[in-house]
N, C-alpha and C positions, 0 to 999 in steps of 0.2 A: 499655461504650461508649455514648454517649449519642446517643439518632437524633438529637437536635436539632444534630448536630455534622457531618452529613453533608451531605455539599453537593461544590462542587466548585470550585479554584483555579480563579483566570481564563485561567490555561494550560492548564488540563483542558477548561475547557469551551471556547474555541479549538479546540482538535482534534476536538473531538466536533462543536462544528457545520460543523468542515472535512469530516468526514466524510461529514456527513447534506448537504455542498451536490454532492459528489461521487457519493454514493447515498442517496437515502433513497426513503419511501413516502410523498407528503404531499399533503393538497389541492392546495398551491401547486402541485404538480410544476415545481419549480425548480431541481432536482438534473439535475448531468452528465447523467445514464444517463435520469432520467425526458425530459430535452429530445431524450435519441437514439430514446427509444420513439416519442416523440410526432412527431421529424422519419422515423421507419420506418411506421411509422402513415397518414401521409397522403403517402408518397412515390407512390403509385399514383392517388389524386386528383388529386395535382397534376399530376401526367404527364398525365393527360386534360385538363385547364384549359389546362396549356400549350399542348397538341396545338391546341385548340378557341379558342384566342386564335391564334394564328397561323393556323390557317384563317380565321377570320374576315378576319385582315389580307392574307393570301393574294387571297381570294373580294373583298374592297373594291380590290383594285388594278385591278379593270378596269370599274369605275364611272366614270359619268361625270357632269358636271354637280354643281351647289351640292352634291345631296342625298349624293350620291356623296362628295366632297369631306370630306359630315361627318361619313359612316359611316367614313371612311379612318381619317380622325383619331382616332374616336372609338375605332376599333378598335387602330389605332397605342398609343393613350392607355393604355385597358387592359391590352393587351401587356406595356405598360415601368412602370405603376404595378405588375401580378402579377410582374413580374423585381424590381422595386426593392424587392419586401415580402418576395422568397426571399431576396435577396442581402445585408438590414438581419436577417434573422431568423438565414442564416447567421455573420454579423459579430457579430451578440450572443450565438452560442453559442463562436466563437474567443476573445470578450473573458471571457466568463465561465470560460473551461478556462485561458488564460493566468491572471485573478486566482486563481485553484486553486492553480497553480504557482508561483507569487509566494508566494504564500502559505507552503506548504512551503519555500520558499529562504528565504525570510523567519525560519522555524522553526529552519533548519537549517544556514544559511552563519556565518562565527566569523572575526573575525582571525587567532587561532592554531589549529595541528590540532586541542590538544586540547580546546580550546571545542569546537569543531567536532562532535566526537567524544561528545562530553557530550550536543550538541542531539540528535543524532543518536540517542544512545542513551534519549533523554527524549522523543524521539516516539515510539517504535518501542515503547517499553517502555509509554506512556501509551496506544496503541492499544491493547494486548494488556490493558490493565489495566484498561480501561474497556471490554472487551469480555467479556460474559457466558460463563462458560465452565461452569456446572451451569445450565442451561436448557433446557425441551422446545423453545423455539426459538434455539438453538446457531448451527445452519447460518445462519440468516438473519442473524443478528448477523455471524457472520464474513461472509458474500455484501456486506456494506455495509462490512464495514472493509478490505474483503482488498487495494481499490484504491489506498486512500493507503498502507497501511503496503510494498505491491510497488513502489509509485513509489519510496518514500523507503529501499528498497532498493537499487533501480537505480541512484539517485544514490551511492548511498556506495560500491558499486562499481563502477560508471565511476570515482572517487577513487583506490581502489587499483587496477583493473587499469590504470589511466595512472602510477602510480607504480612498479608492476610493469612498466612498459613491452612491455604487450603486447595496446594496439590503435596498429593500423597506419591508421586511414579516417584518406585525409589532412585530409580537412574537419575532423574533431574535433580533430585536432594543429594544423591554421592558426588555428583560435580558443581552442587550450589556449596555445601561446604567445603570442597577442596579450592572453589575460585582463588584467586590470587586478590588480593585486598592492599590499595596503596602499591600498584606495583613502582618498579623503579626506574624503568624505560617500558617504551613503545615495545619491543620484543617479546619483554614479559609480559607484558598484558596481553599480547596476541598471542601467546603460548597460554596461554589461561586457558585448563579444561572445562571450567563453565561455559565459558566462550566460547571454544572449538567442537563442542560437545553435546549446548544443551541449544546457545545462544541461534549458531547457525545451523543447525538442521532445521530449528522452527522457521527461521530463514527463508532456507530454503523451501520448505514443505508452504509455506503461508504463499512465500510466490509463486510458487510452479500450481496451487491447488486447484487453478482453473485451466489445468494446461490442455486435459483430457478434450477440451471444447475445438479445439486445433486438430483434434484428429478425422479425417476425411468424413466416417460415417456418422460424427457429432454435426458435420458442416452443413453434412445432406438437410441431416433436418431442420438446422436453422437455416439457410438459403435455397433448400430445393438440391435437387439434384442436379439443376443447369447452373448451380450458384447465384441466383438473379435476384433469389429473395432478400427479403430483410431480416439480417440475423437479429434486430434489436425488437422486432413484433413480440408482442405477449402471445407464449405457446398455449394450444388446449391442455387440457390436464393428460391425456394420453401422449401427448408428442412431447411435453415436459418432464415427463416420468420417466421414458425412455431417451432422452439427451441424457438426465443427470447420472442415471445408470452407467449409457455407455462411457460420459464424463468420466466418472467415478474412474472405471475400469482402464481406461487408459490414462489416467492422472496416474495410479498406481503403477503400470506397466513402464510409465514413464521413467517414474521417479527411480524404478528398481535397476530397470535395463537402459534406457534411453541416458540418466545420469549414473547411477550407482554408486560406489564407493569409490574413495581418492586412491591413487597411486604412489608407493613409499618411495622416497626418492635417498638410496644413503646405500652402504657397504655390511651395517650391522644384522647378521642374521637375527638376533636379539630382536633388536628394535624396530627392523619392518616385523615378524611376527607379532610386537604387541602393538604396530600402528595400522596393521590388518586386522585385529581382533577389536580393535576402537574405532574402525572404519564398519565392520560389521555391526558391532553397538548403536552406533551412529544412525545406521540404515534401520533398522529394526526400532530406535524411537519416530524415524517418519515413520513408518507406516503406522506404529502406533496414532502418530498425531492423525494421520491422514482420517484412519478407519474412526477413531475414536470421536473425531469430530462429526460424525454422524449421531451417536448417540452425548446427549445433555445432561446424563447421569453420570454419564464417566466427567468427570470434572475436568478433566488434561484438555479434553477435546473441546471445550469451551473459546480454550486457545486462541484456535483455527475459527471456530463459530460464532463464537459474539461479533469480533473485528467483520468478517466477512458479512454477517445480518445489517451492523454500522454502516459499513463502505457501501453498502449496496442500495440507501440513500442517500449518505452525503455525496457519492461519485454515483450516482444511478445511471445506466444504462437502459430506463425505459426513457420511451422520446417523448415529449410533453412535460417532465416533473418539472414544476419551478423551483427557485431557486431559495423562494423563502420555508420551504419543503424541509431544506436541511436540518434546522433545529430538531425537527419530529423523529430521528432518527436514534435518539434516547428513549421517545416513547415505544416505538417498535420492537425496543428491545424490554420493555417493560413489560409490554404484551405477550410477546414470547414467553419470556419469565414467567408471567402468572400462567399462561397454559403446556408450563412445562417442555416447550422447546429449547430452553437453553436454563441454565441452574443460576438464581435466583440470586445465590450470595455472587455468583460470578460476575451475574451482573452491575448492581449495585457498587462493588470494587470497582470496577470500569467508569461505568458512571461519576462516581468520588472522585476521577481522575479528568474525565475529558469534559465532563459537566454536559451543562444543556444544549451547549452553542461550538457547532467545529470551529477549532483553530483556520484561524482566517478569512471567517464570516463576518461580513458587513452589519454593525451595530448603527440603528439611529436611535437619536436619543434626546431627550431638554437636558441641558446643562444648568447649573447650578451657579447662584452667585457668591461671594464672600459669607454673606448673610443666611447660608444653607435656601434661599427662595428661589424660585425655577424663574429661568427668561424664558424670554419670548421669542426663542427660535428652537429647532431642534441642529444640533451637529452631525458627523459621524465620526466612527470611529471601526475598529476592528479587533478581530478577538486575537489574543495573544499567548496566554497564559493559560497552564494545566494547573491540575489540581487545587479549583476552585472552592474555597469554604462553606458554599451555598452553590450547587448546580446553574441554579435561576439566576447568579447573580454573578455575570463572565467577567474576567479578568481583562483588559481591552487595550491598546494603544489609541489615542487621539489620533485622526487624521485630519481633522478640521476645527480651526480656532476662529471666531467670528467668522462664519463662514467664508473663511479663506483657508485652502489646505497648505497641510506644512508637514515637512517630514524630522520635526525637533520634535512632536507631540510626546506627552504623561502616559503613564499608564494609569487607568481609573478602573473602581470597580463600579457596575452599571447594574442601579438595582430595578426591580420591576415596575415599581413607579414612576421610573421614569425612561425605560427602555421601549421603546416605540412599536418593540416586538409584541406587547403584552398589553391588550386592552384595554386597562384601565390609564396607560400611560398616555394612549393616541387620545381618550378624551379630554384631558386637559388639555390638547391644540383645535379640538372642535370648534371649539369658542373665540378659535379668531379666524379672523377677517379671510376671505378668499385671497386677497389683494397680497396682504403679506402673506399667505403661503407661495404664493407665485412667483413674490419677491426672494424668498430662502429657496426656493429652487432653481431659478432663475442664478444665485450665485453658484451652487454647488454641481449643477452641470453642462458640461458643455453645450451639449444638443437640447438647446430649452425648448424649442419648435417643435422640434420630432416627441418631445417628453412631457410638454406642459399635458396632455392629456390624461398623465398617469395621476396616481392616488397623489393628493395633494401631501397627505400627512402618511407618507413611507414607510413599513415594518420594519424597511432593514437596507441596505445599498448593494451595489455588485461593484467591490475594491479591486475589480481585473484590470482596471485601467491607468488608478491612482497607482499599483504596483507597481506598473509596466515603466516607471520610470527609477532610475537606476537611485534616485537620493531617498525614494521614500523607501526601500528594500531593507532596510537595517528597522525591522518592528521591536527586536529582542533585547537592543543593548539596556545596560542597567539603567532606567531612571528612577525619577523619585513617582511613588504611587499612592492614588487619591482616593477616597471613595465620592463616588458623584452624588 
């Protein structure tokens, strides 16, 4: 492979800077979570400035005479210039979280399901793929992608648990039947009160719902009070009780005050009254999601919770998970399910949909000949495709053709017999020769020195590198599809 050949599609690098405006580390601090550090940060100056401007205008109202007069005003002045700079500062962090979310719909909405279905599986897959997965800092990569890819979660099952027909909030069924269906331009479809209504608040509420963690006395406890610790250590059960508490409490304060509702922009006293009263609606279904996703019996709040149980192994932020870990992330939520942490039909919905294997995970596997009889190598490939007819059995693009990679590869379906992730597959390569497994690894990665010591016969691959080049980044386009 040639480095000069590495780079990145303009769809690849799209989600990567979607990413980095949602979290990243940057001088600018112009990301989501840096503008919530920075509004938790001087939330207690400001509270004294406020206090200290209103006493003033308090202490000026019983002046009297010119001089009096001018300290009222001057004091008045101050007052509603410091309200008018919170209230422009609050509006430009609602307008920057909505284009966030536009954005993703933008990604991910399709005339037909299976467009739909396709973007959906080309974001989900493109985060996981552009996200370092052999690195001493692992955690920190997933801590900054773990937001969009939960969000673009959430959306895709609010899709099937409405098709499933099994949320009842009447708010989200009076704007699921007025959607706009077939619309006729880009306009209309962003004028769509599904959309503006049901689509983005969850949006919003999915990515801000870890935002609470950014506020000062969340930090304490994850880093100490001199900031030196490790905010990614596994807490005791008392210092973890009390983070998600205070989490909790300033995700909320957040979302209400820190973002709040939009701003009506027009002449019609009409029409800002009823885009204030849809602003108020609006806010009042987060908090719905917010709170509701605490409890597994309110069905809504599954929403926010399944994706967030998901994300929190395929992107985990404990340090050590490997990588071949991912798949188990269906089981965890099956677990849950039976002991009633999260509701059971909700999940299985979910599951029908993302199956056993994330979008974008390294599949090895024995190929097949003309004659349905397995060779004598295994290949790779990688996961592509939602809404799998069998969980167990991932929908995949080919990345490797005698072992030699190519970015023309099929799309196959990979069943358990012979998916390398699933032990009765690895025994059928028991039986050969040391020699040739050395030989099949030996073509498929670069670093044979540094890696001949790993498992001869591989569960599964890490495609961060095979990606990284700009021809193999199109996994989605239409081809023709095999079962292996």
């Amino acid at each position: 492979m040639n480095k000069a050949l590495i780079g990145e599609s303009h769809y690849t690098k799209s989600v990567r800077n979607l990413i980095k405006k949602v979290h990243d580390l940057s001088p600018i601090k112009d990301s989501l979570y840096e503008q919530a550090t920075d509004y938790f940060a001087s939330l207690n100056g400001q509270g004294e400035q406020l206090h200290d401007l209103k006493q003033q205008v308090f202490n000026s109202k019983d002046l009297t005479g010119s001089r009096g007069e001018t300290r009222r005003k001057n004091a008045q002045s101050k007052l509603k210039q410091f309200q008018q700079q919170n209230e422009e500062s609050r509006l430009q962090r609602y307008k920057e979280l909505h284009q966030v979310c536009e954005q993703i719909l933008d990604l991910t909405d399709a005339a037909s399901q299976e467009e739909s279905a396709r973007n959906f599986a080309r974001l989900l897959g493109t985060i996981l793929l552009t996200t370092q997965t052999e690195h001493r800092k692992v955690v920190q990569f997933n801590q900054k992608s773990k937001h969009l890819y939960k969000a673009t979660l959430c959306l895709l099952l609010l899709d099937v648990m409405l098709a499933d027909k099994q949320i009842s909030n009447p708010y989200v069924l009076r704007h699921f039947e007025n959607r706009v269906v077939n619309a006729k331009s880009k306009d209309e479809a962003n004028q769509c009160p599904y959309r503006l209504y049901v689509k983005v608040p969850l949006l919003m509420t999915a990515l801000l719902q870890d935002v609470g963690q950014n506020h000062p006395e969340v930090q304490a406890i994850l880093r100490g009070t001199d900031g030196s610790g490790d905010e990614f250590r596994t807490l005791d059960k008392d210092e973890r009780q009390q983070m998600l508490k205070l989490s909790y409490q300033h995700t909320i304060n957040y979302l209400k005050d820190g973002v709040g509702c939009g701003s009506y922009v027009g002449n019609s006293k009409a029409e800002r009254e009823l885009f204030n009263e849809a602003e108020k609606d609006k806010l009042k279904f987060v908090m719905t999601l917010i709170k509701s996703s605490l409890d597994p019996r309110q069905t809504i709040g599954n929403l926010l919770k399944i994706p967030q149980v998901y994300t929190s192994v395929v992107l985990s932020t404990k340090p050590g998970q490997s990588y071949d870990t991912l798949p188990k992330a269906t089981l965890v939520l099956q677990k849950a399910a039976e002991k009633d942490a999260l509701n059971s039909k909700a999940v299985q919905s979910f599951i029908s949909v993302v199956g056993h294997f994330p979008q974008g995970f390294g599949i090895t596997y024995i190929p097949k000949d003309s004659d349905r009889r397995d060779l004598d190598r295994y290949e790779y490939a990688i996961v592509n495709g939602l809404y799998p007819e069998n969980p167990s059995i991932p929908i995949c693009r080919s990345a490797t053709k005698n072992l030699e990679f190519t970015g023309l590869g099929h799309d196959l379906l990979i069943g358990t017999d012979n998916n390398l992730y699933y032990s009765q597959a690895r025994k059928k390569l028991e039986v050969m020769s040391k020699e040739r497994l050395l030989e099949i690894l030996s073509k498929l990665v670069s670093n044979f020195e540094e890696r001949k010591e790993l498992a001869l016969i591989p569960n599964c691959w890490h495609p961060y590198t095979f990606f990284s080049y700009a021809k193999h980044q199109n996994l989605w386009n239409k081809t023709n599809r095999f079962a292996n």
